[in-house]
C-alpha positions as a printed NumPy array, in Angstrom:
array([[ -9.196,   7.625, -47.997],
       [ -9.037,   4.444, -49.882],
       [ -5.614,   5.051, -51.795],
       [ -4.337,   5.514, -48.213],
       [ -5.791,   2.709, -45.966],
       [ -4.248,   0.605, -49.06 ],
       [ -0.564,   1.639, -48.564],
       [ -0.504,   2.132, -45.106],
       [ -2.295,  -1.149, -44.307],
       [  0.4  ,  -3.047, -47.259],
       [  3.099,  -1.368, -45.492],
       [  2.149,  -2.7  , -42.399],
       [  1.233,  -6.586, -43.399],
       [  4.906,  -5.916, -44.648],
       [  6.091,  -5.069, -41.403],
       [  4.085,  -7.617, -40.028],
       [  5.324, -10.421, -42.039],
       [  9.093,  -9.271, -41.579],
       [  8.361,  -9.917, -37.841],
       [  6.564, -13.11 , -38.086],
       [  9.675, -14.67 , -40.34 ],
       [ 11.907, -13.091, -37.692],
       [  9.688, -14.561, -34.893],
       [  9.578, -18.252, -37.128],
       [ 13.445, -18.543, -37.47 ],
       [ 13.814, -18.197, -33.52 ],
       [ 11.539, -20.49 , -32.893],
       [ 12.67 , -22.868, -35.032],
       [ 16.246, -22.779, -34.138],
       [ 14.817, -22.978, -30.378],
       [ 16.444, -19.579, -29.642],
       [ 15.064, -18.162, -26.376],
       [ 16.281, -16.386, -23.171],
       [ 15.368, -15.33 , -19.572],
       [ 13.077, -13.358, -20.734],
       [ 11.862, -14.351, -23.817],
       [ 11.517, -18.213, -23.074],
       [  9.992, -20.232, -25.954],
       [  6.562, -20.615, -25.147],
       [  6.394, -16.727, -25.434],
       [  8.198, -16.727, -28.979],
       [  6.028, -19.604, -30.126],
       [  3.059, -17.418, -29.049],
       [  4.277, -14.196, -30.127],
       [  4.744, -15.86 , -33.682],
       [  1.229, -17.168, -34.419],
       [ -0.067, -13.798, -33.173],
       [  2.337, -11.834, -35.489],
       [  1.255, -13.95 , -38.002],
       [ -2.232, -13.276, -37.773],
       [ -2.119,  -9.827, -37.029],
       [ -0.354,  -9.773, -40.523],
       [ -3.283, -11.833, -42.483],
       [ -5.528,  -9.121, -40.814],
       [ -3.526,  -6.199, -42.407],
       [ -3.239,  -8.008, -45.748],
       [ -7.036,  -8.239, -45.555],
       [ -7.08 ,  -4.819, -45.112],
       [ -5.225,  -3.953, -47.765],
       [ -6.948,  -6.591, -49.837],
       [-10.239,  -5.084, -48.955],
       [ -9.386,  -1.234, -49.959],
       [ -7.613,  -1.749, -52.619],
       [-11.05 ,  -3.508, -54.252],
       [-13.041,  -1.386, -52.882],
       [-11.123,   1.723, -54.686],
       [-12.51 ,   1.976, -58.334],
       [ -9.776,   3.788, -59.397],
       [ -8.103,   0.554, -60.492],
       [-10.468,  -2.718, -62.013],
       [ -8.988,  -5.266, -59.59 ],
       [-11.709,  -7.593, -58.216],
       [-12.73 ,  -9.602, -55.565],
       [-10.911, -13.013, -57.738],
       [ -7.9  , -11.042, -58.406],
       [ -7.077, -11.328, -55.025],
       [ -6.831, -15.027, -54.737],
       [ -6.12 , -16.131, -58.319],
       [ -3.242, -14.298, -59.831],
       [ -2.269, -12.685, -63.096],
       [ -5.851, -12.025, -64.681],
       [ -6.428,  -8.337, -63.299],
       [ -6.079,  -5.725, -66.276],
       [ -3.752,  -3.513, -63.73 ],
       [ -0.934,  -4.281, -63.712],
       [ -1.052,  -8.421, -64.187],
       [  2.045,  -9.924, -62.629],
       [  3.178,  -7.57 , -59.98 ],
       [ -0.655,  -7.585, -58.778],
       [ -0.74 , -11.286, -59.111],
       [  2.522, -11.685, -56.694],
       [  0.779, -10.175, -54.302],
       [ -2.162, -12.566, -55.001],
       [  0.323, -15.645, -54.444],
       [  2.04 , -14.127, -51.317],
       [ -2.036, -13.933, -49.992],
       [ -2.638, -17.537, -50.732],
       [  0.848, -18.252, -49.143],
       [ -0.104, -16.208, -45.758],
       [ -3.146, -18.252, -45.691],
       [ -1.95 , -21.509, -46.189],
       [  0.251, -21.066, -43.801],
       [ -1.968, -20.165, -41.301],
       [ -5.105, -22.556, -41.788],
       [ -2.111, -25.667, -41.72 ],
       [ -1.267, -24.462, -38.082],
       [ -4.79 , -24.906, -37.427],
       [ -4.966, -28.009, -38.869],
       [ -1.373, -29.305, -37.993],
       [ -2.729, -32.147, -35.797],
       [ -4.655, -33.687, -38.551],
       [ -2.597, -33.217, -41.851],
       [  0.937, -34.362, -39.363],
       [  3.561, -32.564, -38.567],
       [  5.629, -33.305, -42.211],
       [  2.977, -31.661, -44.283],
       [  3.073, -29.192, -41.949],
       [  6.813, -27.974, -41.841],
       [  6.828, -28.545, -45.658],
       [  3.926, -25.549, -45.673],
       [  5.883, -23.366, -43.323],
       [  9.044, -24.064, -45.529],
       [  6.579, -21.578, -48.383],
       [  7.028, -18.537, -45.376],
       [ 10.361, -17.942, -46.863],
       [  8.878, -17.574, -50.443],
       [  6.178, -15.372, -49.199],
       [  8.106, -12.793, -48.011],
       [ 10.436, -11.903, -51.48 ],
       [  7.006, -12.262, -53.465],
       [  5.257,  -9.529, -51.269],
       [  8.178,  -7.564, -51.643],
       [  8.468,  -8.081, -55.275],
       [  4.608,  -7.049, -55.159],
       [  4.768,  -3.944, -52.821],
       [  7.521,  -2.599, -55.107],
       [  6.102,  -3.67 , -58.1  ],
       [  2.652,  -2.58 , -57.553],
       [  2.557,   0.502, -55.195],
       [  2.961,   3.788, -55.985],
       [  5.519,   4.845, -53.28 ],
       [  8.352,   2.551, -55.28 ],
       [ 10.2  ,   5.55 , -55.399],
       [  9.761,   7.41 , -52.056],
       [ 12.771,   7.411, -50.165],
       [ 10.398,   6.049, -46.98 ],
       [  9.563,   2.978, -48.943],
       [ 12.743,   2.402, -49.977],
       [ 14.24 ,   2.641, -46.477],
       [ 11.634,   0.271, -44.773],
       [ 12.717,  -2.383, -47.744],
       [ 16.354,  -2.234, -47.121],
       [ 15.568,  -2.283, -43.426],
       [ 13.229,  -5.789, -43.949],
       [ 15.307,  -6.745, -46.934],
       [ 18.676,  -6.509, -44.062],
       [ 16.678,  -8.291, -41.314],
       [ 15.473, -10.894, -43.346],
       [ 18.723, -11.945, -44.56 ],
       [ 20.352, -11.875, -41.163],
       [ 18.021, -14.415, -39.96 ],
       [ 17.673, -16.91 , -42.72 ],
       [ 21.636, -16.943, -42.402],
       [ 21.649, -17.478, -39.289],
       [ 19.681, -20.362, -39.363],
       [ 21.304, -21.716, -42.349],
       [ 24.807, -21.72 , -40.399],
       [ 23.151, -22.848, -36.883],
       [ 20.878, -25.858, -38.06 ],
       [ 23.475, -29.475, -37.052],
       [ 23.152, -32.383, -39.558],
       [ 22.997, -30.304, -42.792],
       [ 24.537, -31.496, -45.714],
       [ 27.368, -28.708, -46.718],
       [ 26.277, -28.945, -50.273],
       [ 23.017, -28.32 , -49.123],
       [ 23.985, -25.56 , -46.667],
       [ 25.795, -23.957, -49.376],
       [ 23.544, -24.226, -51.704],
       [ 20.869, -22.954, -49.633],
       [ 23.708, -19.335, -48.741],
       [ 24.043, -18.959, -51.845],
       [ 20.348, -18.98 , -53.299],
       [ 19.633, -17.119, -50.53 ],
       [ 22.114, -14.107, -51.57 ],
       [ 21.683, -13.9  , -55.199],
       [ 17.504, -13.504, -54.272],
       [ 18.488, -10.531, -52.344],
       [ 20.976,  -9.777, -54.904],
       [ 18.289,  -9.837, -57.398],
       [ 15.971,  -8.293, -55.64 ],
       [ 18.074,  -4.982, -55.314],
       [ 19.368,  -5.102, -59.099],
       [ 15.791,  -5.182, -60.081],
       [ 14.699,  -2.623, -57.893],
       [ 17.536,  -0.393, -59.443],
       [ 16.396,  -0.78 , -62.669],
       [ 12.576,  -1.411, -62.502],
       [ 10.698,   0.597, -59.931],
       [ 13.183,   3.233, -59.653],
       [ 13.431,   4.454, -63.203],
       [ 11.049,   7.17 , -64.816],
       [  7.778,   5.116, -66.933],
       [  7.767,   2.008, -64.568],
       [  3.843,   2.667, -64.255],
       [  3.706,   2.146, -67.852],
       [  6.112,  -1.163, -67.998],
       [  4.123,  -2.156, -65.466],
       [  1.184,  -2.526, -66.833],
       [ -0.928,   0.106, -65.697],
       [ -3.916,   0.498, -68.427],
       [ -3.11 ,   3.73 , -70.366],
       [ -6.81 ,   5.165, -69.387],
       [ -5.388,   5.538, -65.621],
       [ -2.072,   6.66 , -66.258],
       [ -4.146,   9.84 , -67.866],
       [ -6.568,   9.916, -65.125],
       [ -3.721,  10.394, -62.494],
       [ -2.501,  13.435, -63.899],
       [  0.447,  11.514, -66.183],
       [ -0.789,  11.684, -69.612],
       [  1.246,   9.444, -71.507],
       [  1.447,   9.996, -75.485],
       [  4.115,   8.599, -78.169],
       [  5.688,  11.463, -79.716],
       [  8.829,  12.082, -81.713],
       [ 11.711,  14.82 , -80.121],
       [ 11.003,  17.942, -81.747],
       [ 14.565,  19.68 , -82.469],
       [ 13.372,  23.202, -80.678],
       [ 10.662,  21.736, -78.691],
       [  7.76 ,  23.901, -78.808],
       [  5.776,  25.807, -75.89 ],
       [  3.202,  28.306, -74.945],
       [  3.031,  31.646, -76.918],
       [  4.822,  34.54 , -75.102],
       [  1.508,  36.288, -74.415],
       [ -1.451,  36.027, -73.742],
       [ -3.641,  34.246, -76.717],
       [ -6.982,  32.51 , -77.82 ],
       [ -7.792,  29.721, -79.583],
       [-10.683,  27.591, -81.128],
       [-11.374,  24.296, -79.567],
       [-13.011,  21.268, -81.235],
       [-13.448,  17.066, -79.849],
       [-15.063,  15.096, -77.908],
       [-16.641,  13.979, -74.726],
       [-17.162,  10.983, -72.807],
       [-18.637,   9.949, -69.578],
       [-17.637,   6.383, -67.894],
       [-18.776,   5.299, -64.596],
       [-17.271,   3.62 , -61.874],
       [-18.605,   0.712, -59.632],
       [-19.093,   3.227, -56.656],
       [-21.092,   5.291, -58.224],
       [-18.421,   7.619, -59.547],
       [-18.327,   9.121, -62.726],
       [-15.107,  10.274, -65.148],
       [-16.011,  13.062, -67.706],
       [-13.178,  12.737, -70.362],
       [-12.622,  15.914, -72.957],
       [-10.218,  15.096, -75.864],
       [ -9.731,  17.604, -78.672],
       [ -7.626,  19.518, -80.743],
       [ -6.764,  23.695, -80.444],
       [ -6.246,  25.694, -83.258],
       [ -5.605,  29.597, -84.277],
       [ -3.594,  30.923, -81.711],
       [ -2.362,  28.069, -80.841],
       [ -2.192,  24.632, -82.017],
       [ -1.871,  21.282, -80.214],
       [ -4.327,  18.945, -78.422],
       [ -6.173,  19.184, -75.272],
       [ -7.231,  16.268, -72.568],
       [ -9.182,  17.062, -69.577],
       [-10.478,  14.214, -66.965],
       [-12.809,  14.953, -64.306],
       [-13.772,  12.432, -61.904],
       [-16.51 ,  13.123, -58.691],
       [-20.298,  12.424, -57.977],
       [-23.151,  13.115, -60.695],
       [-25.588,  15.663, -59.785],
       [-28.988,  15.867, -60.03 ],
       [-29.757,  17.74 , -63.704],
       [-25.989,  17.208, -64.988],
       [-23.249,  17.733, -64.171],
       [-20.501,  16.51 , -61.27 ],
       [-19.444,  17.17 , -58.136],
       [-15.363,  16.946, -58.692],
       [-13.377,  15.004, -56.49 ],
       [-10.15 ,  15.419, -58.427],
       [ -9.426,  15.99 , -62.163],
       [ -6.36 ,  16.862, -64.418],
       [ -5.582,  18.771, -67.366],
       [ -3.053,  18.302, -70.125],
       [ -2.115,  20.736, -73.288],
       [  0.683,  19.276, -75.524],
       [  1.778,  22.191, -78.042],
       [  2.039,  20.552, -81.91 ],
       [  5.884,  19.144, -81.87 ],
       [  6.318,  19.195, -78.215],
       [  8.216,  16.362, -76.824],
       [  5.231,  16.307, -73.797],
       [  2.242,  17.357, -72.44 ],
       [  2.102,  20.571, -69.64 ],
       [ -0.392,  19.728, -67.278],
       [ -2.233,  20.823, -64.364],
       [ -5.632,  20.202, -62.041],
       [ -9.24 ,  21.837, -62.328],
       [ -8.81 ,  25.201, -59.828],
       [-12.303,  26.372, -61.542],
       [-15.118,  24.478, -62.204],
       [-18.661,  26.441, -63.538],
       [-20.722,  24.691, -65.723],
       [-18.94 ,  24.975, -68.98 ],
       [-16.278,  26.87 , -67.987],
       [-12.883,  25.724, -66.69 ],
       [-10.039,  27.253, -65.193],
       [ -6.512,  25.322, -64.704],
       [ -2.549,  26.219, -64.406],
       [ -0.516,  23.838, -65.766],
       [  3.135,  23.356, -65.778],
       [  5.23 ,  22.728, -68.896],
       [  8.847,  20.475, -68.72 ],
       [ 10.578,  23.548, -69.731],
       [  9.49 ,  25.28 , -66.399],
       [  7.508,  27.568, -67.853],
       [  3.727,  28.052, -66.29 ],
       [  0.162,  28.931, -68.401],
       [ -3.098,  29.966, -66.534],
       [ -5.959,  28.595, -69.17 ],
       [ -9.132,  29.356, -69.192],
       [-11.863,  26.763, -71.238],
       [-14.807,  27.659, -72.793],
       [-16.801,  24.917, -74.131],
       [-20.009,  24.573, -76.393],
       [-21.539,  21.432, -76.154],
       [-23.13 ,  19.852, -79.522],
       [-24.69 ,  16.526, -80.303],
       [-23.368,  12.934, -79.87 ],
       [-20.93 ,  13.802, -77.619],
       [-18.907,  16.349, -79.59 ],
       [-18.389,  19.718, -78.915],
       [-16.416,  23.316, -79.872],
       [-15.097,  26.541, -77.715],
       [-12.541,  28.421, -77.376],
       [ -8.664,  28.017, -75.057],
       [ -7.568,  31.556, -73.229],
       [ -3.51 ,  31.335, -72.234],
       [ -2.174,  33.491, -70.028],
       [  1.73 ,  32.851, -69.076],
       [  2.197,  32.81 , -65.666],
       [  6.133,  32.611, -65.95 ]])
């Protein structure tokens, strides 16, 4: 519930903030019609604008709250010191402080003047590329195509406005003016070239700085191997195989814990085994699973198959996992715990296709 109040609510404070630089340029230019006369985009504005801090609280709010990723409380208002993901979480940071600046100097206009003021609201136009830097950067949805489309369509808005006030403001200085069209392309220039070949390409989570604990605990187990020639796979029927490792138990600050299994298989079939379980600890042992995932990478296999929990009992677990060469395995786990955290059993495959 978390993961999605996050994104919706920073899809929304985008939204929101599209509007309120959309709502700022018209009233600054002193746009207005029969029906929308100026007092009504003046007020329309501020209210925009803090409808938008209250979504960006939101999404400030869940995404600490979630302890799925160690960002705190501080890494929300000072930026680049959260372990996840450092800069493109600490952009957001920036376009927070931003948002709030710019709304506790409209408060305050009448006693800091009105210079100090309009220099403040001159940082709305930075805020908006740095929370789209962020949402891109950061999210998870970089490379859903309804993410995507709700960028261009800001990203298109956005840029119609700022040129628009650009070419309608009197008394400008062309080199100025010019100056100001063409800084204002090559950001959205940028932004699009960077999109192309950050968010959108295959092991951005990685680049990104996401710690390589989570990128295992969301079901993408990331491991340096070297391209076999004839990459290896699953027998062709069904087989059984000793298991040997380790296991670990971590908890979260919401009272969650993640059971971590690492270990080797060997006999009939030889490779290494990782299975993370996250959920609530019970009462005796044991955990109530909220979600898990399972990974088998076959000795000399370019990477891993993997696959959820479907079974949980006691020692026992039951998963199907998908391979990159589209083949399918149904495994069952037997395990045998022993002292400090080790333990042995045994690995059941069963192809499924």
């Amino acid at each position: 519930m978390l993961w999605y109040l996050t994104r919706g609510s920073g899809a929304v404070a985008l939204l929101l903030l599209t509007a309120s630089v959309l709502l700022g340029v018209a009233n600054t230019t002193r746009w207005k019609s029969n029906r929308w006369p100026r007092f009504v985009i003046y007020g329309l504005h501020r209210n925009v604008t803090l409808l938008a801090l209250t979504f960006t609280g939101i999404h400030v709010v869940t995404t600490v709250a979630d302890p799925f990723a160690p960002i705190g409380v501080v890494d929300a208002f000072i930026p680049f010191l959260s372990p996840y993901r450092p800069f493109w979480l600490g952009l957001g940071a920036i376009a927070f402080d931003l948002l709030l600046a710019l709304i506790l100097t409209s408060f305050l206009r009448r006693r800091i003047g009105t210079k100090a003021w309009r220099i403040v609201h001159w940082l709305a136009y930075a805020a908006w590329p740095v929370a789209m830097l962020h949402s891109l950067g950061t999210g998870s949805d970089a490379r859903e195509g309804w993410l995507l489309l709700l960028g261009v369509g800001c990203g298109v808005t956005v840029l119609a406005a700022v040129l628009w006030r650009l070419l309608r403001t009197p008394r400008v200085d062309p080199a100025f003016r010019a100056a100001a069209l063409l800084g204002t392309l090559g950001v959205f220039v940028g932004l699009l070239v960077w999109t192309a070949e950050g968010p959108l390409q295959k092991g951005w989570a990685a680049r990104a700085g996401t710690p390589p604990r989570l990128l295992s605990g969301t079901g993408t187990i990331r491991v340096q191997t070297a391209p076999a020639p004839n990459p290896a796979t699953f027998p062709s029927s069904e087989f059984t195989a000793s298991l040997s490792g380790k296991i670990s138990e971590q908890q979260t600050d919401r009272g969650l814990v993640v059971v971590s299994i690492d270990g080797s298989v060997h006999g009939g079939f030889d490779g290494r085994l990782h299975v993370a379980v996250r959920g609530f600890p019970l009462d005796g042992g044991g955990v109530q699973m909220t979600d898990s995932v399972v990974g088998l990478l076959p000795s000399g296999a370019p990477a891993w198959s993997s696959g959820t929990v479907s079974g949980l009992d006691g020692t026992r677990i039951e998963s199907d996992l998908s391979g990159s060469d589209g083949r399918s395995e149904h495994v069952s786990i037997e395990l045998r715990i022993g002292s400090s955290g080790t333990f042995t059993g045994s690995l059941t495959g069963l192809p499924l296709s």
